[in-house]
BAKEBA-945926 format. One record per atom (N, C-alpha, C): residue in three letters; x, y, z. Coordinates in steps of 0.05 Angstrom, whole numbers, plus 5000, padded with zeros to 4 digits. Example, Ala and Ser with C-alpha at 12.3 -4.5 7.8 and 13.67 -1.06 7.14 Angstrom:
% BAKEBA-945926
ALA526448865156;ALA524649105156;ALA526449345156;SER525749555142;SER527349795143;SER525850015157;
//
This chain:
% BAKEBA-945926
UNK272177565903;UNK270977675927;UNK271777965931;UNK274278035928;UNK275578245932;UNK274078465915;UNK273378425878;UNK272378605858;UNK269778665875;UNK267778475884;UNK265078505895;UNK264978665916;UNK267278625936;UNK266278845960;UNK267979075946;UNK268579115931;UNK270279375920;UNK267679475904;UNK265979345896;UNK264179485880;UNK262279535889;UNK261779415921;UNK259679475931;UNK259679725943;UNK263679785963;UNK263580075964;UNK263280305950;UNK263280235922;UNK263680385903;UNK261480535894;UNK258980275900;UNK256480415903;UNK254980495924;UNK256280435942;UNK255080615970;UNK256580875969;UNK258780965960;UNK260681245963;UNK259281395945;UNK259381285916;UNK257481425896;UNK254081535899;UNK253781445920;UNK251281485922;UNK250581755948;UNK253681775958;UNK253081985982;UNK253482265971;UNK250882395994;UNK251882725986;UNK252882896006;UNK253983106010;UNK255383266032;UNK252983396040;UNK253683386063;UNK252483496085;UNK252883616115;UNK253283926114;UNK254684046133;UNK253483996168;UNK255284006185;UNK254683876211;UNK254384066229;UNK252284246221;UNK252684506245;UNK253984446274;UNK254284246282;UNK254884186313;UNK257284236317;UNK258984036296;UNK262183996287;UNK262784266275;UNK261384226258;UNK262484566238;UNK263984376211;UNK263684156214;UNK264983966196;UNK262383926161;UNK264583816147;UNK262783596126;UNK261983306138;UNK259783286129;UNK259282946130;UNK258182856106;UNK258382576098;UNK256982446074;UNK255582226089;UNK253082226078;UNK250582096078;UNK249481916047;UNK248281766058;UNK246581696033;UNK242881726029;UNK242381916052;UNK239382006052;UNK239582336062;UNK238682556041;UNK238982816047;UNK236282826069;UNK236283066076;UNK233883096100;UNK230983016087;UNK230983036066;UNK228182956050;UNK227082696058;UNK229382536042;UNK229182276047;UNK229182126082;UNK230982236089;UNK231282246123;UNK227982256130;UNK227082536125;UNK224582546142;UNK221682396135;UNK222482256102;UNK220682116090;UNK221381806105;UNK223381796114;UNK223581436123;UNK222381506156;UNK223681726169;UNK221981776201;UNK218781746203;UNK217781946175;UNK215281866171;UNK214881556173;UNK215281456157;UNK214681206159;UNK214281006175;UNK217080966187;UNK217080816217;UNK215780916240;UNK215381246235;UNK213181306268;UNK210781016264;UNK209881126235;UNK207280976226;UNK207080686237;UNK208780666229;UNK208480356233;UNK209380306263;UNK210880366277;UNK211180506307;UNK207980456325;UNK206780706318;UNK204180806323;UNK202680576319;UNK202180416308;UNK200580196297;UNK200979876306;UNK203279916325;UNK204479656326;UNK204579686360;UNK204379956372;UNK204579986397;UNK202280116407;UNK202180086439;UNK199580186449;UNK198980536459;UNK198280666444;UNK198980986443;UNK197581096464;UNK198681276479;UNK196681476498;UNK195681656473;UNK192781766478;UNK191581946461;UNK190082146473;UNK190782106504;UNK189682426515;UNK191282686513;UNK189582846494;UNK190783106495;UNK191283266513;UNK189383186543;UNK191283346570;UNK193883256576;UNK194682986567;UNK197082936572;UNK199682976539;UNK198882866521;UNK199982956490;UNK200583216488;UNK198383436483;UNK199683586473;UNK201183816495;UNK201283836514;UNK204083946530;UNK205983816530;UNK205883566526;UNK208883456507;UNK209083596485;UNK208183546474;UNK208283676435;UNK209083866454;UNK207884086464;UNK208584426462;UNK211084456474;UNK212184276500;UNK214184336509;UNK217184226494;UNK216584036478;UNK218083896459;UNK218584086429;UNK216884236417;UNK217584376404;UNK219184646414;UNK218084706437;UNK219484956452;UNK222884916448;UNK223584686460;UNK226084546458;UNK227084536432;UNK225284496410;UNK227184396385;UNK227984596367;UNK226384856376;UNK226685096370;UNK228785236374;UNK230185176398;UNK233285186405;UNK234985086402;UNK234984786385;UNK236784636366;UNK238184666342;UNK239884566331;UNK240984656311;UNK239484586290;UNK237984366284;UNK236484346261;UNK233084436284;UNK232984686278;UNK230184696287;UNK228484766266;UNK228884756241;UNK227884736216;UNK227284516212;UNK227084326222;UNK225283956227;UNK222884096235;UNK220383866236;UNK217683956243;UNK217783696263;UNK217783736287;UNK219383496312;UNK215883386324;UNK215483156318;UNK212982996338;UNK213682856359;UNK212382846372;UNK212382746402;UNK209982526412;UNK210982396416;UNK207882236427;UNK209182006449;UNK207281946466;UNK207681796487;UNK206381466486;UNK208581326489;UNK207081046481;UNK206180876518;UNK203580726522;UNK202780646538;UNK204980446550;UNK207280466570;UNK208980206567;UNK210080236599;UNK209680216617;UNK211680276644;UNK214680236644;UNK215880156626;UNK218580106619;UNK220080426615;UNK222080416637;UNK223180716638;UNK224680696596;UNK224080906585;UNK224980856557;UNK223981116544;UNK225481236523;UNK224881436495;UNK226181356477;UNK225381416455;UNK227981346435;UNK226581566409;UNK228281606389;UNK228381876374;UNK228681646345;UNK227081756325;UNK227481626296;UNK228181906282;UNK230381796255;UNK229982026248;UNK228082196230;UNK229582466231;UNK227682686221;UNK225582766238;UNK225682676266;UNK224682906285;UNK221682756299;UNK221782416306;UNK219082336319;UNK220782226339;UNK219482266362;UNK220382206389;UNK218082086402;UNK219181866415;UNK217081726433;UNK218081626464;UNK216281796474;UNK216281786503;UNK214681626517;UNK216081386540;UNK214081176548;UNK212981286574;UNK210181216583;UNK208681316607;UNK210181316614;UNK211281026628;UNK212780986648;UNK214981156662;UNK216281286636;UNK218681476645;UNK217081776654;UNK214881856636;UNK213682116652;UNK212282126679;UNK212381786681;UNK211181856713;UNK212681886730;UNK216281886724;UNK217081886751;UNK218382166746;UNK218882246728;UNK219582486731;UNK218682686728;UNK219783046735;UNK219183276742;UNK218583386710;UNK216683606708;UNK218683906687;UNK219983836678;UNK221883946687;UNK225084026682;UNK226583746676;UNK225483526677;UNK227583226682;UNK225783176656;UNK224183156652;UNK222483146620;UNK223083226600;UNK223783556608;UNK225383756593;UNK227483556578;UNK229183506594;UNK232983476586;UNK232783206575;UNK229883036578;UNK230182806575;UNK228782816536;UNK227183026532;UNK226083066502;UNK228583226493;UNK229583436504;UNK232683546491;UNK233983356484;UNK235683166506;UNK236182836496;UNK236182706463;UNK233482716467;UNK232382596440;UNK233382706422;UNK231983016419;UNK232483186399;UNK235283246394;UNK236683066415;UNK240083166405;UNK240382976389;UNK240382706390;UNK240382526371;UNK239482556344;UNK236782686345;UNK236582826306;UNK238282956305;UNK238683166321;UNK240283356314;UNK242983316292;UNK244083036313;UNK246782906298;UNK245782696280;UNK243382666276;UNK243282446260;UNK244282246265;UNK244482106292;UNK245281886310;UNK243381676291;UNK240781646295;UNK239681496273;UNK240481406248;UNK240381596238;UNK241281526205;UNK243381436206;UNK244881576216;UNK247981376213;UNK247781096219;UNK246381006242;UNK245680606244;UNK245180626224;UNK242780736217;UNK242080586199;UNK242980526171;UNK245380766162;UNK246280756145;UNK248780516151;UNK249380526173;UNK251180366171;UNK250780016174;UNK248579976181;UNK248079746185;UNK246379646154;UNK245579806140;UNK245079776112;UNK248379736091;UNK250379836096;UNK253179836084;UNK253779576095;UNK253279526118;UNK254679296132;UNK253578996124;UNK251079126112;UNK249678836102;UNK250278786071;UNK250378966058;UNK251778896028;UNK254178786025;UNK256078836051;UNK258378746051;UNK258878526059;UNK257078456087;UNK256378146099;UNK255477936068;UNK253178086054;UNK251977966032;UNK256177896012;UNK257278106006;UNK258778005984;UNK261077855995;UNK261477826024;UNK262977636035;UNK261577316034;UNK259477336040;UNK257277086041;UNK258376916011;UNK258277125995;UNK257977035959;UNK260676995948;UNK262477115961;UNK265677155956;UNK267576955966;UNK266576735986;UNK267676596002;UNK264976396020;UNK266276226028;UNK265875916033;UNK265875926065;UNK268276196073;UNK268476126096;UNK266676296113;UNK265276176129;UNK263676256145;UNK263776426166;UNK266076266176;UNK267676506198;UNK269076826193;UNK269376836171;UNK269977066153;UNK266377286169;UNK264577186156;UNK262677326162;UNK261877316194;UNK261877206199;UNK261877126237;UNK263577376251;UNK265277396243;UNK268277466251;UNK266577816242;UNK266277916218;UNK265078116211;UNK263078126219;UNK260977986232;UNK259278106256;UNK260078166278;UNK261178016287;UNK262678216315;UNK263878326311;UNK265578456297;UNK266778656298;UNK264778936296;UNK262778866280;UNK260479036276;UNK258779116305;UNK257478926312;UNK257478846343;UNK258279026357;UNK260378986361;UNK262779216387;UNK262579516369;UNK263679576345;UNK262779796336;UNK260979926337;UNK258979826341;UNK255879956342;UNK255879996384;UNK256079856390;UNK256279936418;UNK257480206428;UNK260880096416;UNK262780346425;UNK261180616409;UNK260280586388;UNK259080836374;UNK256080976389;UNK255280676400;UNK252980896419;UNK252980936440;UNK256080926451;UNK256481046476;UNK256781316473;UNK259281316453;UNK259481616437;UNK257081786434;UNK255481706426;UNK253281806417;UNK251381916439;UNK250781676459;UNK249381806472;UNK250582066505;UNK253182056504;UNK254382276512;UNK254082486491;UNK254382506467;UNK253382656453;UNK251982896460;UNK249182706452;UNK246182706456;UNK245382896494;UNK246582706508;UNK246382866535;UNK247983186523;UNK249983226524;UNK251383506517;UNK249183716499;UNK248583596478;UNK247383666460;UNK244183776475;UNK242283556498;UNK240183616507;UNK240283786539;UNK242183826543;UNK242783976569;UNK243384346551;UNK244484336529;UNK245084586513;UNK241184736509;UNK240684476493;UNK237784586491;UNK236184616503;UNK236684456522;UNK233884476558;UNK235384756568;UNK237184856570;UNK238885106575;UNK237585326562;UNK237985246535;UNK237685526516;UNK234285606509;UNK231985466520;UNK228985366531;UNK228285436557;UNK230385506574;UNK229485676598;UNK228885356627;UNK230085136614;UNK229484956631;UNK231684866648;UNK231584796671;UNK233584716698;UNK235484546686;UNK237684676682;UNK240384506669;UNK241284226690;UNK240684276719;UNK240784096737;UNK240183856738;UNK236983896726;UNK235783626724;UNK236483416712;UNK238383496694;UNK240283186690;UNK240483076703;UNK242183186722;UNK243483036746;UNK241282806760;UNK237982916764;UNK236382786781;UNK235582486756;UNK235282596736;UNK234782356709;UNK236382156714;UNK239882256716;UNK241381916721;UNK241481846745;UNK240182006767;UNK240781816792;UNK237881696788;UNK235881756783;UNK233381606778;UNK233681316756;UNK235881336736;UNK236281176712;UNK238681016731;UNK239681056761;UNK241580936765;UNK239880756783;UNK238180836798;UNK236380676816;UNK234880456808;UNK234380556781;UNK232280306762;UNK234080086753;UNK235980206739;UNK238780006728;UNK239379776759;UNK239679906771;UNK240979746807;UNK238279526814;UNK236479616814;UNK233579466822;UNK233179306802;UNK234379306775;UNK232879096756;UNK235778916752;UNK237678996763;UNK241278826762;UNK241478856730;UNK241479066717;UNK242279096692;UNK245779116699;UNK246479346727;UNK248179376728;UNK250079186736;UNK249778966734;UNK251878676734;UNK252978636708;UNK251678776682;UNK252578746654;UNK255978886655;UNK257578736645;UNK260078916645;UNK259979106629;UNK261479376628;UNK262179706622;UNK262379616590;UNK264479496582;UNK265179486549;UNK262679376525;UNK260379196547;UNK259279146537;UNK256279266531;UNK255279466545;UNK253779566546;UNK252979796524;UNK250679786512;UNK250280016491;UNK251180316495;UNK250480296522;UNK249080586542;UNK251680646556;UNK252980936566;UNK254880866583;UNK252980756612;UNK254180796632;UNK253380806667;UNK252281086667;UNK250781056684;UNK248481266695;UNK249881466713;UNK252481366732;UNK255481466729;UNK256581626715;UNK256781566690;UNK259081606675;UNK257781876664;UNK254981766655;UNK253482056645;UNK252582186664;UNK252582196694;UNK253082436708;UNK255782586707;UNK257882506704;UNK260582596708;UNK260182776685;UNK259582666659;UNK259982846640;UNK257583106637;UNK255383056649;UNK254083326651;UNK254883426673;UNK256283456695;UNK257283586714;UNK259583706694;UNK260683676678;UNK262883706676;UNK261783986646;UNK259583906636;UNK257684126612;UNK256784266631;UNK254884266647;UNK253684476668;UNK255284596673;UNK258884616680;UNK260484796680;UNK261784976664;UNK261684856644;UNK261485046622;UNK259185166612;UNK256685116617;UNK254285296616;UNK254885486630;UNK255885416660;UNK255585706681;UNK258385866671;UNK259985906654;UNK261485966656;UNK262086176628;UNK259986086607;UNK259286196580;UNK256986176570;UNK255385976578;UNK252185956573;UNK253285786543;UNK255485646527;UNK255385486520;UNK257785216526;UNK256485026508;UNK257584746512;UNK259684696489;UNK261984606495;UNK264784556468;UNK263984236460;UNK262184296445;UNK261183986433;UNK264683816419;UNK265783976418;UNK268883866404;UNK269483676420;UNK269083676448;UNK269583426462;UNK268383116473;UNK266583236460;UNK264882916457;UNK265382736439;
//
């Protein structure tokens, strides 16, 4: 059991390439360069698009597109070619695939402003940015070869049980991380786009109202993907002050 998951890391390590983190200023290793990255984003929009119910009015689409590229243009990877599209759904929700397709649900553009649209596609685009994506996905691809050579290596069940939760809570605590991130990261670029750095603030008390009305907020804190609608006001009050104070954000502390 031991040679098998040793060889399985051996071929996931061997297979990564470096790749610098303009955010960090750091190295990272991956196992999909931006090529491949933007050839799998391709993909899943597709099948995305095809599986869900799409808005297709261009009075409403493309001033997304325009105001969404405005934004990604002020990002660190704004050498992506970033799509936008709005899926038919009243469920307050966006979510970002990588290599630069973003999908925005009615639901959330109806209740909000400009400027709260703005910080909410910056958002997104901070997540490519860091490659918040790929990393699940990279990691939840590593985690299954390893689940796989524990499966094959051993009898005991609970061994693999035991290594899903742990996976489990990892992936949580990592997208809490992440999506403080992502806020830092989309308040920098709704900033550096000429858009109301404020409007954060109005996004989580609106994301705190919906959370309260649907009793999501009875879920306990450790367990939740997302931090509190709370927690991510504290921390953009706390970036908005360093905007007013340099016009940038010390991503080091996220």
């Amino acid at each position: 059991m031991r040679l098998m998951i040793l060889a399985i890391l051996v071929v996931l390590i061997s297979g990564c390439i470096s790749v610098h983190n303009p955010i960090s200023g750091k190295t990272e290793y991956y196992m999909f360069d931006d090529k491949a990255e933007i050839a799998w984003g391709d993909d899943a929009a597709k099948q995305i698009k095809a599986q869900k119910k799409m808005v297709t009015d261009p009075t409403l689409t493309e001033p997304l597109q325009k105001m969404g590229e405005e934004i990604a243009a002020k990002s660190h990877r704004n050498y992506l070619q970033y799509h936008f599209y709005i899926i038919d759904d009243a469920a307050i929700n966006a979510c970002a695939l990588p290599g630069g397709h973003i999908f925005v649900n009615s639901g959330l553009l109806e209740k909000l402003d400009e400027d709260q649209v703005a910080f909410v596609l910056a958002h997104e685009i901070g997540h490519v940015n860091a490659r918040h994506g790929l990393k699940r996905i990279e990691a939840q691809m590593g985690f299954n070869l390893l689940a796989l050579g524990l499966a094959i290596g051993t009898k005991n069940q609970g061994a693999v049980d035991l290594a899903n939760q742990v996976y489990d809570l990892l992936s949580k605590g990592y997208s809490r991380e992440d999506e403080f991130l992502a806020d830092s990261l989309g308040l920098q670029y709704a900033h550096n786009a000429g858009y109301d750095k404020t409007a954060s603030l109005d996004v989580f008390d609106i994301f705190h109202r919906e959370e309260k009305s649907s009793g999501a907020q009875m879920v306990p804190v450790y367990l939740r993907t997302h931090p509190t609608p709370a927690d991510r006001m504290n921390n953009a009050k706390a970036k908005i002050e360093e905007l007013k104070v340099d016009g940038q954000i010390d991503f080091s502390k996220d």
